[in-house]
Each structure stands twice: as structure tokens, then as C-alpha cells.
C-alpha positions as CSV (number, residue, x, y, z in Angstrom):
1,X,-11.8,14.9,-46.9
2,X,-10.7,17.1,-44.1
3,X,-11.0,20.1,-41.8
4,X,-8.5,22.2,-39.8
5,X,-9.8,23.5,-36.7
6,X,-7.5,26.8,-35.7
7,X,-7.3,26.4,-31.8
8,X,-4.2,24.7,-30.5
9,X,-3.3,22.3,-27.3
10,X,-0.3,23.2,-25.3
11,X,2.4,21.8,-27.5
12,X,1.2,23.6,-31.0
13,X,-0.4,20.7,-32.4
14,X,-3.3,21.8,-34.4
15,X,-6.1,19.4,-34.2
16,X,-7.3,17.7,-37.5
17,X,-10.0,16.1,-39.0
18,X,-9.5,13.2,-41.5
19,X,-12.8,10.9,-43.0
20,X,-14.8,12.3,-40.4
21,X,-12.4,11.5,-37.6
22,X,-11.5,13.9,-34.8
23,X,-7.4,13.7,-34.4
24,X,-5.1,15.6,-31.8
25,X,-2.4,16.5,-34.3
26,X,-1.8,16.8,-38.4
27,X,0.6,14.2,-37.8
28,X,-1.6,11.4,-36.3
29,X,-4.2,12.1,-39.0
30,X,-1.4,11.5,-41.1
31,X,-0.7,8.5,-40.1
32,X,-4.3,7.1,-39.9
33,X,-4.1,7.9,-43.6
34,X,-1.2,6.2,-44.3
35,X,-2.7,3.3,-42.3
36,X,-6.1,3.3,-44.8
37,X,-3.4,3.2,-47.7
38,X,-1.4,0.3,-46.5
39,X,-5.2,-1.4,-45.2
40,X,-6.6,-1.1,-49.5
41,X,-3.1,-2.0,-50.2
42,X,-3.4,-5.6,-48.3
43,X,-0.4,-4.7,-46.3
44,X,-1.9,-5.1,-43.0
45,X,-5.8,-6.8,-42.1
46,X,-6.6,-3.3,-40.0
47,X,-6.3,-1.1,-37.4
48,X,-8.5,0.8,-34.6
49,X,-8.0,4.0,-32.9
50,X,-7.6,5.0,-29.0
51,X,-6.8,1.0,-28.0
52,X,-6.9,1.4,-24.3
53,X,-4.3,-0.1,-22.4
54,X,-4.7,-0.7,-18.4
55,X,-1.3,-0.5,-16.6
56,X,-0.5,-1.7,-13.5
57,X,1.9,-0.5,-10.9
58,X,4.0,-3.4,-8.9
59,X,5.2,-2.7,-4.9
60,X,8.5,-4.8,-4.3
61,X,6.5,-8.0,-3.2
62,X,4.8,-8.1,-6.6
63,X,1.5,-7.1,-5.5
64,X,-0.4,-4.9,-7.5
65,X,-1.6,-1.5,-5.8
66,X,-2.2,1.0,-8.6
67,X,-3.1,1.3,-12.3
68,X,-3.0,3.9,-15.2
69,X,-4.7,3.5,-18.6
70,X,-3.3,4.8,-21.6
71,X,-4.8,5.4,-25.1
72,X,-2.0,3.7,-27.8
73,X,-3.0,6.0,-30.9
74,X,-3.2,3.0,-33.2
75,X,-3.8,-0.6,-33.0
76,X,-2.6,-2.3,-36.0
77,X,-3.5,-5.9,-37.2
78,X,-0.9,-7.1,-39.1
79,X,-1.5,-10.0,-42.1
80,X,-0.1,-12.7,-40.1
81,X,-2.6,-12.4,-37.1
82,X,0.1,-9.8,-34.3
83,X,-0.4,-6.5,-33.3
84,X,1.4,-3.7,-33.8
85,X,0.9,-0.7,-31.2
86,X,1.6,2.7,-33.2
87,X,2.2,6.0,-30.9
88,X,2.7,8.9,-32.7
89,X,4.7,12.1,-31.3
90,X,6.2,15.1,-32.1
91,X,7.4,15.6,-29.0
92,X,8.7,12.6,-25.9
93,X,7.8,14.2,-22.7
94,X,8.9,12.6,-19.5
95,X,4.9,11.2,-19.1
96,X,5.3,9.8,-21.9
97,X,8.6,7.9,-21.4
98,X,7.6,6.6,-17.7
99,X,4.8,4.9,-19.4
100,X,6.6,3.6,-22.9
101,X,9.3,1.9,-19.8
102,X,5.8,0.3,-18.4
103,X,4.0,-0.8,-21.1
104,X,7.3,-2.1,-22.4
105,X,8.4,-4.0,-18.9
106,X,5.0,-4.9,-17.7
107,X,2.5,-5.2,-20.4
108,X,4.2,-6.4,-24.0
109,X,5.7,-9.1,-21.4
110,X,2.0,-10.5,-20.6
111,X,1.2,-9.5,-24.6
112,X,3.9,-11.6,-26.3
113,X,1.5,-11.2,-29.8
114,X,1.8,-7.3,-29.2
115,X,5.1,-5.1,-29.8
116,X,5.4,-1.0,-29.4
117,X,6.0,1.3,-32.3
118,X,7.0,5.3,-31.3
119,X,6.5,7.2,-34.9
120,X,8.3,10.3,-34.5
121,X,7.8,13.5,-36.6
122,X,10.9,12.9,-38.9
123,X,9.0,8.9,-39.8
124,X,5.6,10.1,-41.0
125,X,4.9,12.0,-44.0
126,X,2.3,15.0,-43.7
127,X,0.0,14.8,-46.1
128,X,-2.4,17.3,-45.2
């Protein structure tokens, strides 16, 4: 069911393996196990990994000059057609936060059927 590979990234996560899937932390391969519960369950329609997100930098005239794509870990379909965006972390780095304050000022504004979810370490149960 899964594999634990013994090399680490900077931050200590140990990388896991869960149906098959390749996942940067125990934690997110948590989650996407919790996700495959609540998916036989008939919670929610489905989810995908990785959702790539393009985000655009703004000068003061409104004119777009830069962009930055970020990876969302999860992408989740709920039952009544929106979309939940699930980002699991251990850890809130200031990367992390400059981006969550884009996606959620810029982005979810043009998304109005999409809303942000940060799962933190304490809101995830381990079950590997």
C-alpha cells in the first residue's frame, strides 16, 4: 500500500509513497488517503493532484508584467459542483504566504467557484 523512501528535503519531510503515488511528505499522503475515504464515502465527486495555478503580478496601472505558477497539492470536487483547493503544510514559510496573499487577492477573485484550504499538521491525521 505504501513505501517510505529514507532520504529527506530540507524541512525533514520524508517523502512517501501511497497507491503508487509519489508524495513530498507523510502528511500529504495522508491526506490523499483521507481524500480516497471521503471520495468511496460520496462525500465529495473527486479530487486531482498538483492543480497548477498561473499567478499574475499587477504594476500600479493594472497591467500585468509577471507571473508565477504554483502547484495547489489537491484539487477537490465537491458534491455540489465547487472546488475546494487543499494545501497541506507542516510548516508556513514566507514563500508560501506571499503567494497564499496572491492566489487569495488575485486569483479566487476571478475563481468565484474556487475557495483555499491551508491543512496544517495539527488538522490531518497520519495514517501511515
Amino acid at each position: 500500500m505504501y513505501t517510505q523512501k529514507t532520504y529527506h528535503n530540507k524541512y525533514k519531510a520524508i517523502r512517501q509513497t501511497y497507491n503508487g503515488v509519489n508524495y513530498d511528505s507523510k502528511l500529504e499522503a495522508s491526506r490523499a488517503y483521507e481524500l480516497d475515504m471521503l471520495v468511496k464515502a460520496g462525500q465529495i465527486k473527486g479530487y486531482e493532484r498538483q492543480y497548477k495555478v498561473e499567478l499574475y503580478y499587477y504594476d500600479a496601472k493594472g497591467q500585468r508584467y509577471n507571473s508565477k505558477s504554483w502547484k495547489i497539492d489537491f484539487r477537490v470536487e465537491n458534491n455540489d459542483g465547487s472546488f475546494t483547493l487543499e494545501e497541506v503544510k507542516g510548516l508556513e514559510l514566507p514563500d508560501f504566504k506571499f503567494k497564499r496573499e496572491l492566489l487569495e487577492n488575485v486569483w479566487l477573485v476571478d475563481n468565484l467557484d474556487h475557495n483555499l484550504v491551508v491543512l496544517k499538521q495539527g488538522n490531518i491525521r497520519r495514517n501511515f
